[in-house]
SERO-199237 format. One line per 4 residues: their letters; for each residue x, y, z of C-alpha. Coordinates in nm, 3 decimals, always signed. Each point is the difference from the previous one (the first is absolute). Example, Ala and Ser with C-alpha at 12.3 -4.5 7.8 and 13.67 -1.06 7.14 Angstrom:
REM SERO-199237
AS) +1.230/-0.450/+0.780 ~ +0.137/+0.344/-0.066
This chain:
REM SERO-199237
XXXX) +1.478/-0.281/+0.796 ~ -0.145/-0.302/-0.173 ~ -0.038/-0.025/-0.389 ~ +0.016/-0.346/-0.078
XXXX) -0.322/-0.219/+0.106 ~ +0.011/-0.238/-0.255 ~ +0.088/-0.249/+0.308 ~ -0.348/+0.019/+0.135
XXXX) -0.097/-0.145/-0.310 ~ +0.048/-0.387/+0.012 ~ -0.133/-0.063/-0.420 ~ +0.264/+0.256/-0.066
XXXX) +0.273/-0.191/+0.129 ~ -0.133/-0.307/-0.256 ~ +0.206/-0.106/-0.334 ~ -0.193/+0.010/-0.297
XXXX) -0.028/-0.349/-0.179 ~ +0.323/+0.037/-0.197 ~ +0.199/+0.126/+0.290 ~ +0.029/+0.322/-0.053
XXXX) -0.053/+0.272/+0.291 ~ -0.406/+0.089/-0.012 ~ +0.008/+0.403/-0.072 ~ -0.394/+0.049/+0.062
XXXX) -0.100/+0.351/-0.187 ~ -0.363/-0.067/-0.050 ~ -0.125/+0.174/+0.351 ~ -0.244/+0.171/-0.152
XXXX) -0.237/-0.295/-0.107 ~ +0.103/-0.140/+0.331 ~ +0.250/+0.010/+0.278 ~ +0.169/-0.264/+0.223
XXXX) -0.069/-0.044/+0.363 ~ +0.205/+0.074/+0.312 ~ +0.059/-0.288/+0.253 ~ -0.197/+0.236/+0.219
XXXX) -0.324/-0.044/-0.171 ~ +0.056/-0.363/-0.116 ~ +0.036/-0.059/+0.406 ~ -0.308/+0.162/+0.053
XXXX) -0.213/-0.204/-0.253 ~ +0.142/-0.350/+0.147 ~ -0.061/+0.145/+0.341 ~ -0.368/+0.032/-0.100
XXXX) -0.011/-0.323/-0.124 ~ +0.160/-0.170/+0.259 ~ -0.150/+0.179/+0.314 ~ -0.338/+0.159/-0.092
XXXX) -0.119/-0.134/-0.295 ~ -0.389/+0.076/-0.026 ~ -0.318/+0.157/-0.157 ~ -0.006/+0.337/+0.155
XXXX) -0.337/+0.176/+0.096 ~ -0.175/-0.349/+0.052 ~ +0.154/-0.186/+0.263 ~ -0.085/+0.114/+0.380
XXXX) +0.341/-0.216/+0.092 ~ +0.370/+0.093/+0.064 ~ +0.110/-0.134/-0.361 ~ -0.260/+0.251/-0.174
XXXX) +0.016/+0.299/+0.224 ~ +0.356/+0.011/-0.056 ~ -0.038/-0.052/-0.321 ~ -0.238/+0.278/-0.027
XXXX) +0.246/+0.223/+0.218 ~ +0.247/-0.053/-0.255 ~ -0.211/+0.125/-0.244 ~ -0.159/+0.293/+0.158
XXXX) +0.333/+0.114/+0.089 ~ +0.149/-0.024/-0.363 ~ -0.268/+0.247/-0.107 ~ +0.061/+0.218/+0.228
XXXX) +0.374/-0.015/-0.094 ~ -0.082/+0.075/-0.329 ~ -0.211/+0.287/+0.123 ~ +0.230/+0.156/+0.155
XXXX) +0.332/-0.051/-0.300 ~ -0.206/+0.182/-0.244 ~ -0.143/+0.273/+0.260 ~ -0.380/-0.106/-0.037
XXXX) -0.214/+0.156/+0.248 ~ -0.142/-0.341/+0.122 ~ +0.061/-0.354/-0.019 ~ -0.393/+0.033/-0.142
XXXX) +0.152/+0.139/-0.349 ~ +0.181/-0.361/-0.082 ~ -0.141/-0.293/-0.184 ~ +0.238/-0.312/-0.030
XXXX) -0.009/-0.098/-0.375 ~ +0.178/-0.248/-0.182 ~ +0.185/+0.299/-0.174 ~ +0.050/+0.273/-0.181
XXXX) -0.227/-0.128/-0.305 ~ -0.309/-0.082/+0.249 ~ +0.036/+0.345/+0.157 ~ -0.057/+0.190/-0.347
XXXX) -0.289/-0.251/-0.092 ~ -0.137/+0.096/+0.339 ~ -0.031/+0.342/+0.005 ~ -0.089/-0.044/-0.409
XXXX) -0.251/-0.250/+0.026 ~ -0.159/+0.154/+0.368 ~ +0.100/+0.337/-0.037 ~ +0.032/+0.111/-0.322
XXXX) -0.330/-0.168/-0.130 ~ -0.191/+0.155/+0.252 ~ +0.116/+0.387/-0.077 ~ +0.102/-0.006/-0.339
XXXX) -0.279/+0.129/-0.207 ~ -0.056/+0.043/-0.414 ~ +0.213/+0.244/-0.106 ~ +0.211/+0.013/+0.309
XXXX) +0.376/-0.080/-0.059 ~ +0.269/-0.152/+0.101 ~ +0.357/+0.072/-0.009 ~ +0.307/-0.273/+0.008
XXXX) +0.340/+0.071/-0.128 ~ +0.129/-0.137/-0.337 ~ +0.282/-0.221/+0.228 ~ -0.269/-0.173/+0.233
XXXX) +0.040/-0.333/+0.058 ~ -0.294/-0.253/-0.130 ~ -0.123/-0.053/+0.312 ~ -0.051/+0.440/+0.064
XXXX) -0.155/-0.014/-0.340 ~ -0.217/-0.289/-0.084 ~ -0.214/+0.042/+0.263 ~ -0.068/+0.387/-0.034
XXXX) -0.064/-0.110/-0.376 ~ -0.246/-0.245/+0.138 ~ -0.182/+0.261/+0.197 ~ +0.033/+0.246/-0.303
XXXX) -0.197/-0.261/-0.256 ~ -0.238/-0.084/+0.308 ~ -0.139/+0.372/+0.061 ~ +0.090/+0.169/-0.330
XXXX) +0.214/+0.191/+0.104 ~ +0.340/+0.116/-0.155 ~ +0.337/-0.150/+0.065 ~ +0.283/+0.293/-0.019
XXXX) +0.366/-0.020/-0.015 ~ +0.320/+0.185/+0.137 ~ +0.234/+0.017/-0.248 ~ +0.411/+0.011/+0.138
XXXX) +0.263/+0.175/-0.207 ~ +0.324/-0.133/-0.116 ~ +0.165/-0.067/+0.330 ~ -0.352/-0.187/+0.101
XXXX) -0.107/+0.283/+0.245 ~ -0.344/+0.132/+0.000 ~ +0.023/+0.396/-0.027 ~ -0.183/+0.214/+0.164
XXXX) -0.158/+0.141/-0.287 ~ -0.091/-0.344/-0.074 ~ -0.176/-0.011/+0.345 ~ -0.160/+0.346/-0.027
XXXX) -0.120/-0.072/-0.361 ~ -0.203/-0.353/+0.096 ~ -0.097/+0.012/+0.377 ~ -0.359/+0.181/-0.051
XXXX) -0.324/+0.062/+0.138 ~ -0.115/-0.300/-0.187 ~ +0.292/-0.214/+0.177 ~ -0.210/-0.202/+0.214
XXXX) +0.305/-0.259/+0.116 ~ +0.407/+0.064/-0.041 ~ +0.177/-0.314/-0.002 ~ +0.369/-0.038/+0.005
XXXX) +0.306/-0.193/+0.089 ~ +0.275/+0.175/+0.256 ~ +0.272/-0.146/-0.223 ~ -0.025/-0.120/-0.325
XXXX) +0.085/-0.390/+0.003 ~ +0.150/+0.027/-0.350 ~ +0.191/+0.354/+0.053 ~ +0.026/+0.004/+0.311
XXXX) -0.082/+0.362/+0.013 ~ -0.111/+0.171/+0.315 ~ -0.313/+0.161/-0.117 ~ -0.166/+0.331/+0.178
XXXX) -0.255/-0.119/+0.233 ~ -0.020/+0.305/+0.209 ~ -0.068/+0.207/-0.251 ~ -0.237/-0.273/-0.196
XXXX) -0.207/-0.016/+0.338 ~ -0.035/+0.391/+0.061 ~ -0.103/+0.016/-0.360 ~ -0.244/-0.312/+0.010
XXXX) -0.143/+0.170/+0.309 ~ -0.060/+0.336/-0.112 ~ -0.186/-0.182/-0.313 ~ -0.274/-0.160/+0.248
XXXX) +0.195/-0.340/-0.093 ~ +0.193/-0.226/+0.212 ~ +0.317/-0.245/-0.042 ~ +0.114/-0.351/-0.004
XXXX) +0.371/-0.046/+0.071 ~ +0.156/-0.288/-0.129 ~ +0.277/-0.003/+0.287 ~ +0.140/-0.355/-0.119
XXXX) +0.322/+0.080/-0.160 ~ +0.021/+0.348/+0.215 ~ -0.023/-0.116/+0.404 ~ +0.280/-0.245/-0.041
XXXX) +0.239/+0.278/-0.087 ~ -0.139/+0.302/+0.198 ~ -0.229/+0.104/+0.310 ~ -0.391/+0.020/-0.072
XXXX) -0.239/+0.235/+0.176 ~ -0.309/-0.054/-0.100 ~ -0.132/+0.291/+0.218 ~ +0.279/+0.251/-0.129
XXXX) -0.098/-0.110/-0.394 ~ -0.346/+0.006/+0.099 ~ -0.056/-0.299/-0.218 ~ -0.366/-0.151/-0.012
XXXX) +0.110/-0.340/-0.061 ~ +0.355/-0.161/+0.010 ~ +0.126/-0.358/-0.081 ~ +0.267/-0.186/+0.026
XXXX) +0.113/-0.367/+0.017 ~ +0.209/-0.177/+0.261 ~ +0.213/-0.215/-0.208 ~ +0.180/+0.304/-0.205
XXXX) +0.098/+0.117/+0.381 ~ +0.179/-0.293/+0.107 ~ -0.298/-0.142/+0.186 ~ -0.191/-0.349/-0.129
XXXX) -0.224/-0.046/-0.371 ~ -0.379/-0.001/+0.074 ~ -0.004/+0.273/+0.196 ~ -0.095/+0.405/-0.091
XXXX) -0.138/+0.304/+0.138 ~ -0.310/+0.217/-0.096 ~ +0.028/+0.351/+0.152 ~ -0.368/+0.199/+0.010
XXXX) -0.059/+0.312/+0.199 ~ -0.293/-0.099/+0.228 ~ -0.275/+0.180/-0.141 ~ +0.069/-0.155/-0.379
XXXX) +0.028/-0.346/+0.205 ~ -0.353/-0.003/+0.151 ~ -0.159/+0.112/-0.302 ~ +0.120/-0.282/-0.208
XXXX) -0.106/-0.345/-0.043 ~ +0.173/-0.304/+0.018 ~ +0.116/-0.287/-0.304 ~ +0.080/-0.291/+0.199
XXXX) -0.319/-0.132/+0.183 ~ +0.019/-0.273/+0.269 ~ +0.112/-0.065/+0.321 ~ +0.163/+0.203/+0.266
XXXX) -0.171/+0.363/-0.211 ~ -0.341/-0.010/+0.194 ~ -0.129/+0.058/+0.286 ~ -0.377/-0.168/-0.034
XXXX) -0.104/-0.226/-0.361 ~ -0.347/-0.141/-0.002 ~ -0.202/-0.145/-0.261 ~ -0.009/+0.273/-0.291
XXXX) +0.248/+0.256/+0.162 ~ +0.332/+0.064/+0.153 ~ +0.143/+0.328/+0.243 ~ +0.380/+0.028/-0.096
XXXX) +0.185/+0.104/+0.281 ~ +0.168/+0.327/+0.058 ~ +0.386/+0.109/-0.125 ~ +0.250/-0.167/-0.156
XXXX) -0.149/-0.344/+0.082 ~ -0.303/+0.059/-0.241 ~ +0.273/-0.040/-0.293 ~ +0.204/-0.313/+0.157
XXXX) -0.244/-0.285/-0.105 ~ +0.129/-0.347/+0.076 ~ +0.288/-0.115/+0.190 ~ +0.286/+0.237/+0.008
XXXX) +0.393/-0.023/-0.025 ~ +0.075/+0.007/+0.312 ~ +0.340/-0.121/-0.096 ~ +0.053/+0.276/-0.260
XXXX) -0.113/+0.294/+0.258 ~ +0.247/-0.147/+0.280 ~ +0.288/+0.002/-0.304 ~ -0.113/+0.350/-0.113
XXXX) -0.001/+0.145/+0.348 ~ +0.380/-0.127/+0.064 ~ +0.102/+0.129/-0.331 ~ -0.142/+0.313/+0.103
XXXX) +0.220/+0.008/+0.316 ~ +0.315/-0.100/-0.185 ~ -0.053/+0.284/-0.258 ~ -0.016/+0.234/+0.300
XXXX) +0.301/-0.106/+0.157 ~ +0.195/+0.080/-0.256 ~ -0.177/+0.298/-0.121 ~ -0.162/+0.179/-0.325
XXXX) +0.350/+0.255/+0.041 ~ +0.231/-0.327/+0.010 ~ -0.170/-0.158/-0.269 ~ -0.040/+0.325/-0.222
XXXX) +0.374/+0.047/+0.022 ~ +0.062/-0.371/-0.119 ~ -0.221/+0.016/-0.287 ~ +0.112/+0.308/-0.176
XXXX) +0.313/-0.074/+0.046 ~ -0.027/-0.284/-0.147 ~ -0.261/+0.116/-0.333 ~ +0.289/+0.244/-0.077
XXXX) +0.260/-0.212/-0.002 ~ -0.226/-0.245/-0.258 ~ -0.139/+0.293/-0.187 ~ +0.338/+0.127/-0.042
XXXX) +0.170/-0.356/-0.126 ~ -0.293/-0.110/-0.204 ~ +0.011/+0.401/-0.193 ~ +0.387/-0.140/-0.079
XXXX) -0.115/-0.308/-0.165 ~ -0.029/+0.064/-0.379 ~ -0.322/-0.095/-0.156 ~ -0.236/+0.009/+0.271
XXXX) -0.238/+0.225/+0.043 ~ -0.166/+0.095/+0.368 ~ -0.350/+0.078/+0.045 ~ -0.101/+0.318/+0.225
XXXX) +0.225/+0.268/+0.162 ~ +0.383/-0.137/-0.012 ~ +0.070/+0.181/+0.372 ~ -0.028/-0.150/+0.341
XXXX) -0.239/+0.270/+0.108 ~ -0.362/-0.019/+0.018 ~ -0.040/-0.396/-0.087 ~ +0.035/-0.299/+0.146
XXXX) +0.253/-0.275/-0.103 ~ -0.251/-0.123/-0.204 ~ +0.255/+0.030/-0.361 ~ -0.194/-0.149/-0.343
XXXX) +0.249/-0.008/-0.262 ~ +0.035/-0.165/-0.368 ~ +0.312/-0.135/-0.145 ~ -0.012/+0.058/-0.433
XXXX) -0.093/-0.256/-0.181 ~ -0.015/-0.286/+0.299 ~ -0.370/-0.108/+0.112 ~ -0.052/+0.106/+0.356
XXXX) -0.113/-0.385/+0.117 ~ +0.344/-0.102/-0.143 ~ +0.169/+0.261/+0.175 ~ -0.099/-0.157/+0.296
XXXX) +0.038/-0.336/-0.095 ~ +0.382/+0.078/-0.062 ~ +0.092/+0.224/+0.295 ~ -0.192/-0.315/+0.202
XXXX) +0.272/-0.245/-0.094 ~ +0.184/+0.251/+0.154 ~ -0.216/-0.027/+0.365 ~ -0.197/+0.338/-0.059
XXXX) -0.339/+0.006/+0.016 ~ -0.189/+0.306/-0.163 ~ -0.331/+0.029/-0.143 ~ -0.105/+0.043/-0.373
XXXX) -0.316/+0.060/-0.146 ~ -0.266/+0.246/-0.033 ~ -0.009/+0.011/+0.416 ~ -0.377/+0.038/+0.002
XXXX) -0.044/+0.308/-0.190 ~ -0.037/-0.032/-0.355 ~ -0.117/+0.320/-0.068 ~ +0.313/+0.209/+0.156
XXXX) +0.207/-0.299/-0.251 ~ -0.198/+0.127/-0.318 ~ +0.031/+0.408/+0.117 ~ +0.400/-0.079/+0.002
XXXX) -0.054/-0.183/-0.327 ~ +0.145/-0.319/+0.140 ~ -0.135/-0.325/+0.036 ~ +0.204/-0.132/+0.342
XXXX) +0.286/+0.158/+0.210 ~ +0.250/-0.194/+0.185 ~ -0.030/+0.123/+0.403 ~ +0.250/+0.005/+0.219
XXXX) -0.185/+0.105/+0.379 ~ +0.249/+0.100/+0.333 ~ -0.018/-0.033/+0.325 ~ +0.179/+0.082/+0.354
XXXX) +0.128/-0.360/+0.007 ~ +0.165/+0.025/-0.368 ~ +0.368/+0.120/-0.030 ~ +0.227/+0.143/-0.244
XXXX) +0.155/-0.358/-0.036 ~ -0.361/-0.117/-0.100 ~ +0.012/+0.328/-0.289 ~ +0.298/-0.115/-0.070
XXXX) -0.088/-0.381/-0.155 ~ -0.316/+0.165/-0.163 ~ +0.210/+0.230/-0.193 ~ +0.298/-0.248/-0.117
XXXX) -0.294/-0.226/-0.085 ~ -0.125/+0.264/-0.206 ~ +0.315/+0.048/-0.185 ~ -0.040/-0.360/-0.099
XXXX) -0.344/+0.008/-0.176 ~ +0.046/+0.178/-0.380 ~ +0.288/-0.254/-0.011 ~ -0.190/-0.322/+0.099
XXXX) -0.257/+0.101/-0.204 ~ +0.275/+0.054/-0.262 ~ -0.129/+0.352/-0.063 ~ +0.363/+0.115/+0.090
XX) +0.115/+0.160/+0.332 ~ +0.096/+0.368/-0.155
């Protein structure tokens, strides 16, 4: 069986500018693309390159075909119950604004509240803050324990009847901690309140069903599952979908405008104002198919293998500490660590002279940084197209870093 893909990967097989062998571990702010999908975006460009939904010619009725049929793709990967239930957004962030801004100001009342978890990214937080401020209502936070896992007393304690919205990430972009969502959702339900599912940093590591959650909202962006930038997806069970109101007015989202009025049209289309990426959907829809042909199981296997074997040679470095649960087992290869005494953005500067790429920073979540009592992390995010060599050169550049820094290496 198959366990090395980095081949499909062209960028991968690039030098970085000193020469040294490019070890990408930043996957989870974004990862690279296969041939298969970069094919399929220069196929659109070169052979049906138009405005879909507007033209009544070949060009534009492909165009559209293309389109249509990379929502219903998408329909069908995360089990929706109709190609209805997806917007095309530009990503993850416009997704969450969505449902804030057309959703959540329309049901959120004073005194209603809303519930986030402490290790939301910015974009699952300002919004719902936004909305909070707007409508007076309360803002409410899970709290994780020391291995960064919300409890279930945790859950119990702050999903109540006054929980008018639960929003939450599937895996924690800092932790990368599998978080609950089953039993958030039953919860949530029971409450009278429904949830948001930040799938970003979850779907590229694990099947979504957004019928077996029973999630009222999902999103997720294309470009963190190997597809194209620009391009995102807003899941909304149909009846929350024709009760909201669109943000982005202008063409292609009515059916009739006169003088001092407009009709918006029906379904997805009401929310997809403007010309569309076309280009982005085709690239999403053949990342999709390349996911599936290797398979959640196939990839699943890969990546825990592989967070072990990092989780278990970065606990052997002294002087570094590792944030979240230390085991392969219910997280991602998302790994945020801290080396003592060395700044994480010259952490990363260093093991870069060495061709590894990682991210440091507060990763868009500043208040899980102050809960942890730290003011940045160095992050470190897998893949099924990483390897144990790639672990390898992140570690022995590790082992370099006290003593550049001349903090000394013991």
């Amino acid at each position: 069986m198959r366990t090395n893909y980095a081949d499909d990967f062209p960028l991968l097989k690039n030098s970085t500018e000193n020469g040294k062998r490019l070890v990408y571990l930043d996957n989870a702010a974004t990862t690279q693309k296969p041939t298969q999908v970069i094919d399929a975006v220069r196929n659109y460009y070169e052979q049906y390159n138009a405005n879909p939904h507007r033209g009544a010619y070949p060009l534009s009725e492909k165009a559209t075909e293309a389109y249509e049929a990379a929502r219903g793709k998408v329909a069908a990967f995360i089990g929706a119950g109709s190609p209805e239930e997806i917007v095309f957004t530009k990503g993850t962030t416009e997704s969450l604004n969505l449902i804030a801004g057309s959703y959540g100001m329309d049901i959120v009342q004073e005194g209603d509240e809303i519930l986030i978890s402490i290790a939301e990214h910015h974009s699952n937080l300002i919004p719902w803050q936004a909305v909070a401020k707007a409508k007076s209502a309360k803002l409410r936070y899970l709290y994780t324990d020391a291995n960064g896992k919300l409890t279930t007393e945790e859950i119990a304690a702050k999903i109540t009847t006054r929980t008018r919205i639960v929003a939450v990430a599937q895996v924690s972009n800092v932790l990368g901690i599998v978080n609950p969502i089953e039993e958030i959702v039953k919860r949530a339900h029971e409450a009278g309140a429904i949830v948001v599912l930040d799938a970003a940093q979850g779907i590229p590591h694990m099947p979504v069903d957004v019928q077996a959650l029973d999630v009222d909202f999902l999103a997720f962006s294309g470009h963190k599952l190997y597809a194209p930038m620009g391009i995102g997806v807003l899941y909304a069970k149909k009846e929350h979908l024709r009760n909201m109101h669109p943000l982005l007015l202008g063409g292609g989202m009515v059916d009739d405008v006169s003088e001092q009025t407009a009709a918006y049209t029906d379904g997805p289309g009401k929310f997809e104002g403007g010309t569309q990426h076309v280009e982005g959907a085709v690239g999403l829809h053949s990342a999709l198919d390349y996911l599936e042909n290797i398979g959640y199981e196939q990839i699943g296997r890969i990546e825990h293998e592989l967070t072990g074997y990092a989780l278990a040679r970065l606990h052997s470095i002294p002087h570094v500490t590792i944030y979240g649960q230390e085991s392969g087992y219910g997280r991602t290869g998302v790994i945020s660590f801290n080396i003592d005494g060395a700044h994480p953005h010259d952490v990363s500067t260093i093991l870069s002279a060495d061709g590894v790429a990682i991210r440091s920073g507060h990763h868009c979540a500043h208040p899980l940084m102050r809960y942890m009592g730290v003011n940045a992390t160095c992050r470190a995010s897998l893949c099924f197209y990483n390897t144990k060599d790639d672990i390898d050169v992140l570690i022995g550049s590790i082992w370099k870093v006290r003593e550049v820094l001349k903090l000394g290496a013991e």
